[in-house]
C-alpha positions as CSV (number, residue, x, y, z in Angstrom):
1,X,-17.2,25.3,-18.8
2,X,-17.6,27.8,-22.0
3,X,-16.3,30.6,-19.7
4,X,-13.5,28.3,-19.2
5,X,-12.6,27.8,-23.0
6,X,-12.7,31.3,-23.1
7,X,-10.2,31.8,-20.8
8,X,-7.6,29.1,-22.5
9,X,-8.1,31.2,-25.4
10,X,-7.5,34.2,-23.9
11,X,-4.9,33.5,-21.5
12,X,-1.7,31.9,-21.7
13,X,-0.9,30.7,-18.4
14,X,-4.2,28.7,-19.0
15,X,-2.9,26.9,-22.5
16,X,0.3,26.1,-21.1
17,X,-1.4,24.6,-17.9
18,X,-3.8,22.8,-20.3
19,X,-1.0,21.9,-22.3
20,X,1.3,20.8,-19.4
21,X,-1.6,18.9,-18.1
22,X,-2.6,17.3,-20.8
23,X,0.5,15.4,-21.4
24,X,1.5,14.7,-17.6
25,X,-1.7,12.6,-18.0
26,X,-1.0,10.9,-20.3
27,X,2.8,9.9,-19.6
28,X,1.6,8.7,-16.5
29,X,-1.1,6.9,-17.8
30,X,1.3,5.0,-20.3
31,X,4.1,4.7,-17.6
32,X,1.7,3.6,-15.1
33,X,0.0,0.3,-16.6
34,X,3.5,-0.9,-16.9
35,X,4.2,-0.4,-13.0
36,X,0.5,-1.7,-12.1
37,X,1.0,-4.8,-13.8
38,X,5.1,-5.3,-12.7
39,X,3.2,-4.7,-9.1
40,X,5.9,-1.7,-8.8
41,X,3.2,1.1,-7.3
42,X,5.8,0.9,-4.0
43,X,8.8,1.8,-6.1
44,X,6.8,4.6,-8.6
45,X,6.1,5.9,-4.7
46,X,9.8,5.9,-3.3
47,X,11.1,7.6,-6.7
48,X,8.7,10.2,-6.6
49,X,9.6,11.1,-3.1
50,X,13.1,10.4,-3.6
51,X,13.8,13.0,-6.2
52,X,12.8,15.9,-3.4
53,X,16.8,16.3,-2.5
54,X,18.0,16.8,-6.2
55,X,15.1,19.5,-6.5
56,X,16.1,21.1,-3.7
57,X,19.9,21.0,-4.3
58,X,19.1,22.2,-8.2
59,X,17.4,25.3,-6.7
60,X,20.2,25.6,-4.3
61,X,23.0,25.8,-7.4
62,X,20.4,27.7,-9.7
63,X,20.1,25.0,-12.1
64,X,17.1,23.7,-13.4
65,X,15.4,21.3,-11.2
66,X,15.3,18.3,-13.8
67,X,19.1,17.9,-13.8
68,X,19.2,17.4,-9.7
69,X,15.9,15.3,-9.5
70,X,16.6,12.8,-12.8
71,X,20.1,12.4,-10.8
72,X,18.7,11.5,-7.4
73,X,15.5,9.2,-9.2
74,X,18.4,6.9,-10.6
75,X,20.5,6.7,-7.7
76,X,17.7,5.5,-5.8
77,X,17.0,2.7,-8.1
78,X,20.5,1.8,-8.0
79,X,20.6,2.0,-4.2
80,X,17.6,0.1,-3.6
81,X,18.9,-2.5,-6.1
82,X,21.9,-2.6,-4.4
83,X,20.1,-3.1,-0.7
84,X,17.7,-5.9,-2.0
85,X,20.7,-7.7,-4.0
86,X,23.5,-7.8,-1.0
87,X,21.2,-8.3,2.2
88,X,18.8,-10.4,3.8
89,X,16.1,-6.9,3.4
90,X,13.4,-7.4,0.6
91,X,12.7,-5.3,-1.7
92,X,9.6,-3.5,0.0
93,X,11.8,-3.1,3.1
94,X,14.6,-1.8,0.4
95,X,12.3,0.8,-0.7
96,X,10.8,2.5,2.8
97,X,14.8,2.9,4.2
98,X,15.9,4.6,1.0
99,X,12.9,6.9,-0.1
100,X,11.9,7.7,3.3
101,X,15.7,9.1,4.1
102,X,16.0,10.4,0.8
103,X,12.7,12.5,1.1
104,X,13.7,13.6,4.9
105,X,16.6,14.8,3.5
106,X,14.4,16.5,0.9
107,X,12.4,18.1,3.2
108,X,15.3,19.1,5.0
109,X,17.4,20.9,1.8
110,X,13.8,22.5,0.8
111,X,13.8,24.5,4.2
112,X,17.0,26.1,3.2
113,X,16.3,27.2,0.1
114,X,12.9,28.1,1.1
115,X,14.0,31.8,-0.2
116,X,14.1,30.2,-3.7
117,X,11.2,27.6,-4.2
118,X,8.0,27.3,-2.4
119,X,7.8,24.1,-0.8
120,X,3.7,23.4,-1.2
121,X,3.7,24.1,-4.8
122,X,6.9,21.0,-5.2
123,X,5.0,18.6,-2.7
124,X,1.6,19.2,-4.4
125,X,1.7,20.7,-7.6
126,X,0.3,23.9,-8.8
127,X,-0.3,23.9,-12.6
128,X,-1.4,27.3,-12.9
129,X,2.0,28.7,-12.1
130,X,3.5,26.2,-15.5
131,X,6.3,28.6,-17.1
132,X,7.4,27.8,-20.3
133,X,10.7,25.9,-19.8
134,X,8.5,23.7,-17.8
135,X,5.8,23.2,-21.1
136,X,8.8,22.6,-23.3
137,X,10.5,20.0,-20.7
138,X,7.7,18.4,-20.1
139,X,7.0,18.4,-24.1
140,X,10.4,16.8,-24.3
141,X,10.1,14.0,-22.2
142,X,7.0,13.1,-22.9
143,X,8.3,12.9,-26.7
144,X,11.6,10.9,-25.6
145,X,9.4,8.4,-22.9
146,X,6.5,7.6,-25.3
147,X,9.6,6.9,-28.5
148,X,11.1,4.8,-25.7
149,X,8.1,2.9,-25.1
150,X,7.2,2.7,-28.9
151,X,10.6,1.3,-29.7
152,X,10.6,-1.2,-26.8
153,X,6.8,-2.3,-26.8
154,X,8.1,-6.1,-27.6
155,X,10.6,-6.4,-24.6
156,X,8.6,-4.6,-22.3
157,X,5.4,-6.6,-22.5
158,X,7.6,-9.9,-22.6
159,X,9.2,-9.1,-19.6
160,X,6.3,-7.4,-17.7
161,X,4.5,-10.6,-18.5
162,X,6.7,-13.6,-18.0
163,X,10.5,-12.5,-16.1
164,X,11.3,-16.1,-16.6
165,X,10.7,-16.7,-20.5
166,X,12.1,-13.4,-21.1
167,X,15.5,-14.5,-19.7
168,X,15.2,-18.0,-21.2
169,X,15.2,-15.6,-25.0
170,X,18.2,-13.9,-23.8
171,X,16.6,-10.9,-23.5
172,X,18.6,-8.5,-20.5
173,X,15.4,-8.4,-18.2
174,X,17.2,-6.1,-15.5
175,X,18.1,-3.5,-18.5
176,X,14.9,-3.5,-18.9
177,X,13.8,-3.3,-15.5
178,X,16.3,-0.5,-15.0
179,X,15.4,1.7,-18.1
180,X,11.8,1.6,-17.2
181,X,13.5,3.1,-13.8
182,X,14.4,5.8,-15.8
183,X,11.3,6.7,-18.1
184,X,9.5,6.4,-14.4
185,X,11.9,9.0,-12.9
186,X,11.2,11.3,-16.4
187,X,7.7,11.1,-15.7
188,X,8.3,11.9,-12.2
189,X,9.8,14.8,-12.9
190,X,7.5,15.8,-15.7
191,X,4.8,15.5,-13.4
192,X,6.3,17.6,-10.5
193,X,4.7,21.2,-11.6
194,X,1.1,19.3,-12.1
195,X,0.4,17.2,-8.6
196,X,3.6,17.4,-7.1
197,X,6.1,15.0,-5.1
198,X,3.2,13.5,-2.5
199,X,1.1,13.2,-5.1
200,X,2.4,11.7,-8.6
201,X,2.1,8.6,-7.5
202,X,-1.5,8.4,-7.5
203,X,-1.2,9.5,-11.0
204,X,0.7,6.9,-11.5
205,X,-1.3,4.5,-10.2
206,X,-4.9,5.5,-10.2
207,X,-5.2,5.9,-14.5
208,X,-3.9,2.9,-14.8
209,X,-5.6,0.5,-12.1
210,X,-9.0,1.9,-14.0
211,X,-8.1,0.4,-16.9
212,X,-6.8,-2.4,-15.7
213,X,-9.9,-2.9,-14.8
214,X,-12.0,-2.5,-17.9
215,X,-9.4,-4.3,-20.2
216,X,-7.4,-7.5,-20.6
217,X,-5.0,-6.4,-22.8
218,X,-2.1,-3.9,-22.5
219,X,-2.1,-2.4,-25.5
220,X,-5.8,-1.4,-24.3
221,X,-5.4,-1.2,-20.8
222,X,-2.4,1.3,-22.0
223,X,-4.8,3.8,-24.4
224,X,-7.3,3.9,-21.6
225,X,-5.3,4.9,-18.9
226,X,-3.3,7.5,-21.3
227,X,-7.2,8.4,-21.4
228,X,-8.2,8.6,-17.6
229,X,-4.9,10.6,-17.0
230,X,-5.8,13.2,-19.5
231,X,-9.5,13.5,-18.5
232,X,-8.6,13.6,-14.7
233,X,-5.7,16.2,-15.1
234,X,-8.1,18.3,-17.8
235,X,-11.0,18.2,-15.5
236,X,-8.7,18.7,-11.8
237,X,-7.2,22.0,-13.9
238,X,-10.6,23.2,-14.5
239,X,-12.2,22.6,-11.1
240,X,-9.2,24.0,-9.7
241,X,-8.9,27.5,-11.8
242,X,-12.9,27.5,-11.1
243,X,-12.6,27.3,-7.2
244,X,-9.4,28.0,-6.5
245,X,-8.4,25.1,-5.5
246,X,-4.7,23.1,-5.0
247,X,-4.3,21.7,-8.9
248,X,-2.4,18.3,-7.2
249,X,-5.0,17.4,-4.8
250,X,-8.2,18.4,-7.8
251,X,-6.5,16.1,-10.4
252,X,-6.3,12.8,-8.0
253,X,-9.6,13.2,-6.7
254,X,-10.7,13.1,-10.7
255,X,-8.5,10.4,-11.0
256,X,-10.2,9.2,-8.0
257,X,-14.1,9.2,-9.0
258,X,-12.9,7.6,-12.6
259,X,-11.8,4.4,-10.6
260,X,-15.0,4.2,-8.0
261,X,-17.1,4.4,-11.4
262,X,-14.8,1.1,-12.7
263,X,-14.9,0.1,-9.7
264,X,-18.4,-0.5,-9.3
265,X,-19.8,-0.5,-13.2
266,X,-17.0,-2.1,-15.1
267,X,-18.4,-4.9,-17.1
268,X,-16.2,-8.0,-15.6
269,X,-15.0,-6.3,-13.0
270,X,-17.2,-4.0,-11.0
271,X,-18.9,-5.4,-8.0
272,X,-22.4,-4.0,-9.1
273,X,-22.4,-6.0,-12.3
274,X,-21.2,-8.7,-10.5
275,X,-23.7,-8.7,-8.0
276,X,-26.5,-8.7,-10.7
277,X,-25.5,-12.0,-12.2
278,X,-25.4,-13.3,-8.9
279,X,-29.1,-12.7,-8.5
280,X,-29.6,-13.3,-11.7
281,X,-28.1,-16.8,-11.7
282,X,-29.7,-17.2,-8.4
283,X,-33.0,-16.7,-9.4
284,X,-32.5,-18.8,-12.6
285,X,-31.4,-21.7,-10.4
């Protein structure tokens, strides 16, 4: 690990990975309690994969990559909207037609520009290679979604909460719904240089579920997981610079471990704990 601080002071590709890292984990932490507890992890997964076309047509045209995938990540909210609100398919069916033909169609773009991007560091991130336009966007949106948050704390929570009070105060619940969408799709895209399209949405997810499961309360459950997704994408860089290893797949694993250790030693919620005041109230009895 000291050898390791001595590199990040020495070389630059190292701060701006740490840097990069640093803040993908915790947008995605912050981001990601609100999609645990709006039980959204299915739609967090389709966006993520759904962007892969306007990556791959933004490296086609030569223009950055955010434009093309922030583009495609709202138009697959809208369409999935649109197929849940005028059929008889549900949402979860909604989701697998869209992102799964969106992402094909990905897959299929990123073959033909395969001269201009390489495809396994856009499906699973590779940190080490962060240039500074990617430092300074992901910078930006993690300033823009965090102010968002800040600003909307009130109507988010309401609405995460209780859909059906929310409406009764007049509050537009599918604004909301649709600009947390779009802070999603930011942090998507934020993400994409870190772990990557098959991957974010374990970032998403993972943070946040551990600290749902430590905490009752959001504003908590939101500082923890802002906590696990730094720690886990800190730690995955350093393993992976160490060994050589795929940045994407290192961070989750971290990720990973952080939630078996909830999982099984959180105070109210781990199922060794649990199991102790079992006996324990057994042997009482």
């Amino acid at each position: 690990m000291v050898q390791f601080i001595n590199d990040i002071m020495q070389y630059e590709f190292l701060q701006k990975a740490l840097f990069t890292s640093v803040m993908v984990g915790i947008l995605c932490g912050v981001i990601g309690s609100f999609i645990i507890l709006r039980g959204m992890a299915l739609m967090g997964d389709a966006i993520s994969h759904a962007i892969l076309p306007g990556v791959a047509i933004s490296f086609m045209l030569g223009i950055n990559y955010f434009y093309g995938a922030v583009l495609m990540g709202i138009i697959t909210s809208l369409g999935i909207g649109f197929v849940t609100q005028n059929s008889r398919i549900k949402s979860d069916s909604s989701i697998g037609i869209v992102f799964s033909a969106f992402f094909a169609l990905g897959i299929l773009l990123l073959m033909k520009a395969q001269t201009a991007v390489d495809l396994s560091s856009i499906l699973f991130g590779n940190v080490l290679s962060v240039r500074s336009s990617d430092m300074w966007l992901t910078l930006g949106i993690g300033i823009f979604v965090l102010l968002m948050v800040f600003l909307f704390y009130k109507e988010l929570l309401i609405t995460t909460f209780d859909p059906v009070i929310s409406k009764s105060y007049g509050l537009p619940t599918k604004l909301v719904h649709y600009g947390l969408m779009v802070l999603l799709t930011l942090v998507t895209v934020a993400s994409l240089q870190t772990v990557g399209v098959i991957l974010v949405v374990a970032m998403l997810i993972t943070p946040a579920a551990t600290a749902y499961l430590l905490t009752n309360r959001l504003s908590v459950m939101i500082f923890l997981a802002a906590i696990f997704g730094t720690l886990s994408s800190v730690l995955g860089l350093y393993f992976s610079f160490k060994y050589n290893l795929t940045s994407g797949a290192v961070i989750v694993l971290v990720a990973t471990a952080f939630f078996i250790l909830a999982f099984l030693f959180s105070p109210q919620q781990g199922i060794v704990w649990r199991a102790l005041k079992v006996n324990k109230q057994r042997a009482s009895f």
